[in-house]
DODO-480821 format. One record per residue (C-alpha): residue number from 1; x, y, z. Coordinates in steps of 0.2 Angstrom, whole numbers, plus 5000, padded with zeros to 4 digits. Layout:
<gupa n="NUM" c1="X" c2="Y" c3="Z"/>
...
END
This chain:
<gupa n="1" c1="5075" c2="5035" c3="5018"/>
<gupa n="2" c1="5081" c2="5035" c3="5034"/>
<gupa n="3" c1="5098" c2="5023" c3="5036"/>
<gupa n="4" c1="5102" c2="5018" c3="5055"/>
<gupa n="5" c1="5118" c2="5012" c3="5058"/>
<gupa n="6" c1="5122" c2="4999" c3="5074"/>
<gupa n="7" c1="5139" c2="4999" c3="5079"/>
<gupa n="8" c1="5146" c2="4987" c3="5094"/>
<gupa n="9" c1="5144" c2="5001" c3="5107"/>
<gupa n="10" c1="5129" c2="5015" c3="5097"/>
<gupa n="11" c1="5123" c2="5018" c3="5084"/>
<gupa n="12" c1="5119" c2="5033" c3="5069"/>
<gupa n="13" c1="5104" c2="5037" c3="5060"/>
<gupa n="14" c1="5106" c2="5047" c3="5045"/>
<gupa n="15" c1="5092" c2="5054" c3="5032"/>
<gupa n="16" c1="5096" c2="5047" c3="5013"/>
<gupa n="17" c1="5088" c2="5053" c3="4995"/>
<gupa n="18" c1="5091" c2="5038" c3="4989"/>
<gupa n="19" c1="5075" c2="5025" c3="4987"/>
<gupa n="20" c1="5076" c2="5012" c3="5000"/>
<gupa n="21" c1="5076" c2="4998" c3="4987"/>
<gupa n="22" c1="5088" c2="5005" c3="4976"/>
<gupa n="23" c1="5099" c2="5006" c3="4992"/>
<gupa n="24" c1="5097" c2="4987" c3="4997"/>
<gupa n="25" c1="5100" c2="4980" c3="4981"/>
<gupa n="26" c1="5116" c2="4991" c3="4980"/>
<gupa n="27" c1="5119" c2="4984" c3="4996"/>
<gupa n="28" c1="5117" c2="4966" c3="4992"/>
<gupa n="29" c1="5129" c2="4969" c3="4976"/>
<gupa n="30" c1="5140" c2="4975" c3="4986"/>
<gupa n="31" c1="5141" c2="4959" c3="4997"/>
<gupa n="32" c1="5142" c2="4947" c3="4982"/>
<gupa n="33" c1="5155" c2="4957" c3="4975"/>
<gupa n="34" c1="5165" c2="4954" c3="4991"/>
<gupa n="35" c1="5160" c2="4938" c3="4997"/>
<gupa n="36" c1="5151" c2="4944" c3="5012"/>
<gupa n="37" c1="5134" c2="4936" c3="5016"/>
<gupa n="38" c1="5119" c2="4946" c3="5018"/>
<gupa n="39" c1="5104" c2="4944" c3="5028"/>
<gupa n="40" c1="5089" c2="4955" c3="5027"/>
<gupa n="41" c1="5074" c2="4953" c3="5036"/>
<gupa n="42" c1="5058" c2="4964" c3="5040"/>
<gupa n="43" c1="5059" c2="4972" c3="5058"/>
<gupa n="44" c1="5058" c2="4986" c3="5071"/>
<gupa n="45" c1="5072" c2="4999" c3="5078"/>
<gupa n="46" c1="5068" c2="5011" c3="5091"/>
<gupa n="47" c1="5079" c2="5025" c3="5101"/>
<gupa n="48" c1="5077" c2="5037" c3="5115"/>
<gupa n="49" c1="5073" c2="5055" c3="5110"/>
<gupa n="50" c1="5074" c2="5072" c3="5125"/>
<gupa n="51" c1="5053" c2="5074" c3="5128"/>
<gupa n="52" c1="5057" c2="5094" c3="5133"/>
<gupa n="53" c1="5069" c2="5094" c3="5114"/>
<gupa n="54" c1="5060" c2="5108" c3="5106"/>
<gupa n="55" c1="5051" c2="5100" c3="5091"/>
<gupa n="56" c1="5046" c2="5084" c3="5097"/>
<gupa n="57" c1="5027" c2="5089" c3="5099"/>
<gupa n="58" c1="5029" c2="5094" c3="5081"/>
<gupa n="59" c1="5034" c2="5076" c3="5076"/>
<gupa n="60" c1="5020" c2="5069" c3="5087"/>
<gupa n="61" c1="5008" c2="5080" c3="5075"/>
<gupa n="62" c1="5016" c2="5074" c3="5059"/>
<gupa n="63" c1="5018" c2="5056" c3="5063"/>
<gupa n="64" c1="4998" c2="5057" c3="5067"/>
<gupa n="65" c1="4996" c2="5063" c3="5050"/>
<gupa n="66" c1="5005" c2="5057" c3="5037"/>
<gupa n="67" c1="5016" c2="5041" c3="5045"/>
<gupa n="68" c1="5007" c2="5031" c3="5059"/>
<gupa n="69" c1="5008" c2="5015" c3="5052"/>
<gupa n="70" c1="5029" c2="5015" c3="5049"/>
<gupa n="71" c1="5031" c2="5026" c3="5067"/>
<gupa n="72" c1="5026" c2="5023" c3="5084"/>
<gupa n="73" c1="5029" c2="5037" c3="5099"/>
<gupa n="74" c1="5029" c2="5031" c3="5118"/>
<gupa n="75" c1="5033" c2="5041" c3="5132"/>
<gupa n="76" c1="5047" c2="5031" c3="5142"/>
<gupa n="77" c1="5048" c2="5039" c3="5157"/>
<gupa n="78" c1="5046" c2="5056" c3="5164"/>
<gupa n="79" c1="5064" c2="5062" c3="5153"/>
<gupa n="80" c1="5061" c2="5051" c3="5135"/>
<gupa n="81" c1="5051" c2="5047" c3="5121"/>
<gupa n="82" c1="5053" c2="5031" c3="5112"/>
<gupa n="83" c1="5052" c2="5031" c3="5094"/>
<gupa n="84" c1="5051" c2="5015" c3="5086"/>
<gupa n="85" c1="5052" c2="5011" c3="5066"/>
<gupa n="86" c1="5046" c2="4997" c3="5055"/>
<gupa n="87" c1="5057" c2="4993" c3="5041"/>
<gupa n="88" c1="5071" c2="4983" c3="5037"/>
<gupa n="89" c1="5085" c2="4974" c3="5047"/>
<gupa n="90" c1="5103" c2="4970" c3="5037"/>
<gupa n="91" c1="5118" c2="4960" c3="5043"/>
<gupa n="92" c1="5128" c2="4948" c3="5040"/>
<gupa n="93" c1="5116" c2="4937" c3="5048"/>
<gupa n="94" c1="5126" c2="4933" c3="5066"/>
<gupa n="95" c1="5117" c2="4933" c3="5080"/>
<gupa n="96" c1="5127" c2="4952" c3="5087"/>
<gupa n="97" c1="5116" c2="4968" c3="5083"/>
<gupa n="98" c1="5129" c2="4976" c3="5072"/>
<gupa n="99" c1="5120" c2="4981" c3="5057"/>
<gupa n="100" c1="5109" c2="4993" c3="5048"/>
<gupa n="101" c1="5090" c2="4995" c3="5047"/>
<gupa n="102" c1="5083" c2="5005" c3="5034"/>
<gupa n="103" c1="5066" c2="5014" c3="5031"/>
<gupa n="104" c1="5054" c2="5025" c3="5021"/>
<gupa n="105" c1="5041" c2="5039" c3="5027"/>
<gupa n="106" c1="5036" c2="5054" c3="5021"/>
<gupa n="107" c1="5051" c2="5066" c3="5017"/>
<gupa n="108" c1="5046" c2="5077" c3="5030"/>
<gupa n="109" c1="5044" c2="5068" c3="5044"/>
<gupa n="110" c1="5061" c2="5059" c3="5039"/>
<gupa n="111" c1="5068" c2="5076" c3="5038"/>
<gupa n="112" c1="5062" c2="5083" c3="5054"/>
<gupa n="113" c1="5067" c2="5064" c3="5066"/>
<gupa n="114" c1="5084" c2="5067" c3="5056"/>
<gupa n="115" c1="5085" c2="5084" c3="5063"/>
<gupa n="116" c1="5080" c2="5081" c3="5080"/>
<gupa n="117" c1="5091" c2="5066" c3="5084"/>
<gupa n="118" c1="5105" c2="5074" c3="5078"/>
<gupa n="119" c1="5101" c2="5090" c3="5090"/>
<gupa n="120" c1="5097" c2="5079" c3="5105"/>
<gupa n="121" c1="5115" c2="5071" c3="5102"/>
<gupa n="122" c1="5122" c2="5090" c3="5101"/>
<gupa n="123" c1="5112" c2="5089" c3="5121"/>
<gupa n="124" c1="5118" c2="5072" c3="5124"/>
<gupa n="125" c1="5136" c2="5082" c3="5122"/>
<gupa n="126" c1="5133" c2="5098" c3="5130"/>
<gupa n="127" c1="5127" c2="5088" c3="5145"/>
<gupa n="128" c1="5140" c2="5075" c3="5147"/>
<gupa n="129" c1="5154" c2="5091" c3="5144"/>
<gupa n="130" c1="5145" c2="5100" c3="5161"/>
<gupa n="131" c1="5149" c2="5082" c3="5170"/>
END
């Protein structure tokens, strides 16, 4: 499962073992426990990804096989790719986009988006460092 969370000013995506509905429902103990309301709703995410990062041709191959229908790739512009995810949308139902959204694909092509946000946020830093 991949876990994307939106803070105020970013956000962070992270790759989970844990099944996506054993996560929620965690989740939504977690809020009764502490009084906290919870809304979850079906919805898209999408971020920016480096078109020259090495690898992102392979994800085009494995999102064509194996997870069309969860991920959509779209060049941007002449610098980006957008990836956008179906899944699931939690907050505490205000109208601000903090929150998390949550989804399932194949392993692999989890595994492999994980790995190349992370390194584009390795560039991100390197370029703004040179600034």
């Amino acid at each position: 499962m991949l876990k994307l969370t939106y803070t105020e000013g970013s956000f962070f995506l992270e790759c989970l073992t844990l099944p996506i509905e054993e996560w929620v429902a965690q989740r939504a103990i977690f809020a009764l426990r502490v009084g906290q309301p919870l809304c979850c709703e079906p919805s898209t995410a999408s971020f920016l990804l480096p078109v020259d990062l090495p690898g992102v041709e392979r994800l085009k191959l494995e999102v064509q096989r194996n997870d069309s229908e969860i991920i959509a790739l779209c060049t941007g512009d002449a610098e980006y790719l957008e990836v956008t995810l179906q899944g699931s949308w939690l907050s505490d139902g205000a109208d601000d986009a903090v929150g998390v959204f949550v989804t399932t694909m194949s392993d692999r092509t989890e595994f492999f988006l994980n790995k190349l946000w992370h390194e584009s946020q390795v560039c991100d830093s390197v370029k703004s460092a040179e600034c």
